[in-house]
C-alpha positions as CSV (number, residue, x, y, z in Angstrom):
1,X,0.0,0.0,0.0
2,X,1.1,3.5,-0.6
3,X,-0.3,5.0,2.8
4,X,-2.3,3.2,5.4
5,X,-4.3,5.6,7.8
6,X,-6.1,4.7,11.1
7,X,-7.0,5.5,14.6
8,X,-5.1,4.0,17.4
9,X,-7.9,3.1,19.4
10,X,-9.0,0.1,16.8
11,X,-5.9,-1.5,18.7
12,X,-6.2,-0.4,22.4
13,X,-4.5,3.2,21.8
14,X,-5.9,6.5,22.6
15,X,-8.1,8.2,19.5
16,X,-5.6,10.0,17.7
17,X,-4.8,9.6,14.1
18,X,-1.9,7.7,12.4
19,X,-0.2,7.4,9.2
20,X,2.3,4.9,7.7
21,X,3.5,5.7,4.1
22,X,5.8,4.5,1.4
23,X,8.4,7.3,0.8
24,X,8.7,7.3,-2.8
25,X,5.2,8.4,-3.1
26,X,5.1,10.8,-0.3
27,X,7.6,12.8,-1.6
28,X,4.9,14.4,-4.4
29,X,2.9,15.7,-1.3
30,X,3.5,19.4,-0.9
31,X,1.2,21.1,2.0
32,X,-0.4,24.2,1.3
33,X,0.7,26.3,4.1
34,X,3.4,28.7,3.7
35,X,5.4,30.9,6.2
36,X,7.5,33.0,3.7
37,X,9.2,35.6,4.9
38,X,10.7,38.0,3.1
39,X,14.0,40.4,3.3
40,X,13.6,44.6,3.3
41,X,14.2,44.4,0.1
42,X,11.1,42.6,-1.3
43,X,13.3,38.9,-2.0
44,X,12.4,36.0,-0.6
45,X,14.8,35.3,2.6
46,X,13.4,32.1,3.5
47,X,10.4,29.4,3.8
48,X,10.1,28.8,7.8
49,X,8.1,26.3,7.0
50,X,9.7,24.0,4.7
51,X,8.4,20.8,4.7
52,X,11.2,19.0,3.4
53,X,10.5,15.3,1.7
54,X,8.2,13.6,4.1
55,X,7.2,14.4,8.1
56,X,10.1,14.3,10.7
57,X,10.4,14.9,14.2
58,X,12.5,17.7,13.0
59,X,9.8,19.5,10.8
60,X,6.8,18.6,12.5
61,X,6.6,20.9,15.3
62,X,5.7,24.2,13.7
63,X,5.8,22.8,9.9
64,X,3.1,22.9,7.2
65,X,2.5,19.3,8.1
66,X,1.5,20.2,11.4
67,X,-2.2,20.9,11.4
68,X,-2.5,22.6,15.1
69,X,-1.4,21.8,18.5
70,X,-0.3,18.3,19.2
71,X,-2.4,15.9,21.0
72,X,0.8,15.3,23.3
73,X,-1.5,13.3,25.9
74,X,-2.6,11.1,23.3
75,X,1.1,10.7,21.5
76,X,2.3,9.7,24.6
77,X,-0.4,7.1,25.0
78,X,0.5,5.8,21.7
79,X,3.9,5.6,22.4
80,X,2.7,3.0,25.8
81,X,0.4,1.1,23.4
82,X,3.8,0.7,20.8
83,X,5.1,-0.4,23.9
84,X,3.1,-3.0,25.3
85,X,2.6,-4.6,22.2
86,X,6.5,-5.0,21.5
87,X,6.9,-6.6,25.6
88,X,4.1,-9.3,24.6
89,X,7.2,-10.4,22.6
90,X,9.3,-11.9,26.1
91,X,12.3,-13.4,24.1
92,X,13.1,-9.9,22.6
93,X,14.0,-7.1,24.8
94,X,11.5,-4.3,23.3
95,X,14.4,-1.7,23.8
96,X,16.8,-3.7,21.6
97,X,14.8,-3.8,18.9
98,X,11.4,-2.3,19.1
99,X,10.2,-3.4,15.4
100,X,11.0,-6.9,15.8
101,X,9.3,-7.1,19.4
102,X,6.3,-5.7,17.6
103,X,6.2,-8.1,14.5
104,X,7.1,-11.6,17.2
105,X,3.7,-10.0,19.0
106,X,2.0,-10.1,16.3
107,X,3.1,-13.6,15.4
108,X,2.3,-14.3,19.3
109,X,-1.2,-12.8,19.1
């Protein structure tokens, strides 16, 4: 799939939104916000809100991709959902290797 889009609660997170996406075709998404600003002499200085190739934690926190203030209360529930799902995996230590606690879970569940 190019994107797959969904709300953590379907698997015992809080209800925020989530996104997983293939690069390649992410890259073609440009946001419509702007935050030009401009030199005293009329030029374009520079784009503070440059949204660069895909979403990062880099450009996320005041970028075009960000769409209002965070849900932090519900991020950081997401992150503990992430989390318990990768220690149902007890031969992997969910710290070593967080992706491949998550997909022995799965295989668990």
């Amino acid at each position: 799939a190019d994107a797959i889009l969904c709300s953590a609660y379907k698997f015992f997170g809080p209800h925020i939104g989530i996104m997983a996406f293939d690069k390649k075709r992410f890259t073609a998404l440009k946001p419509c916000k702007v935050g030009l600003r401009f030199a005293n002499d009329g030029l374009l200085e520079e784009d503070v809100l440059d949204p660069g190739e895909v979403p990062t934690i880099e450009n996320c926190e005041i970028s075009r991709w960000e769409m209002g203030t965070l849900n932090y209360e519900g991020l950081a529930g997401f992150d503990a959902c992430v989390d318990y799902f990768a220690s149902l995996a007890s031969d992997i230590q969910p710290t070593s290797d967080r992706g491949k606690a998550i997909d022995q879970s799965y295989i668990k569940i």
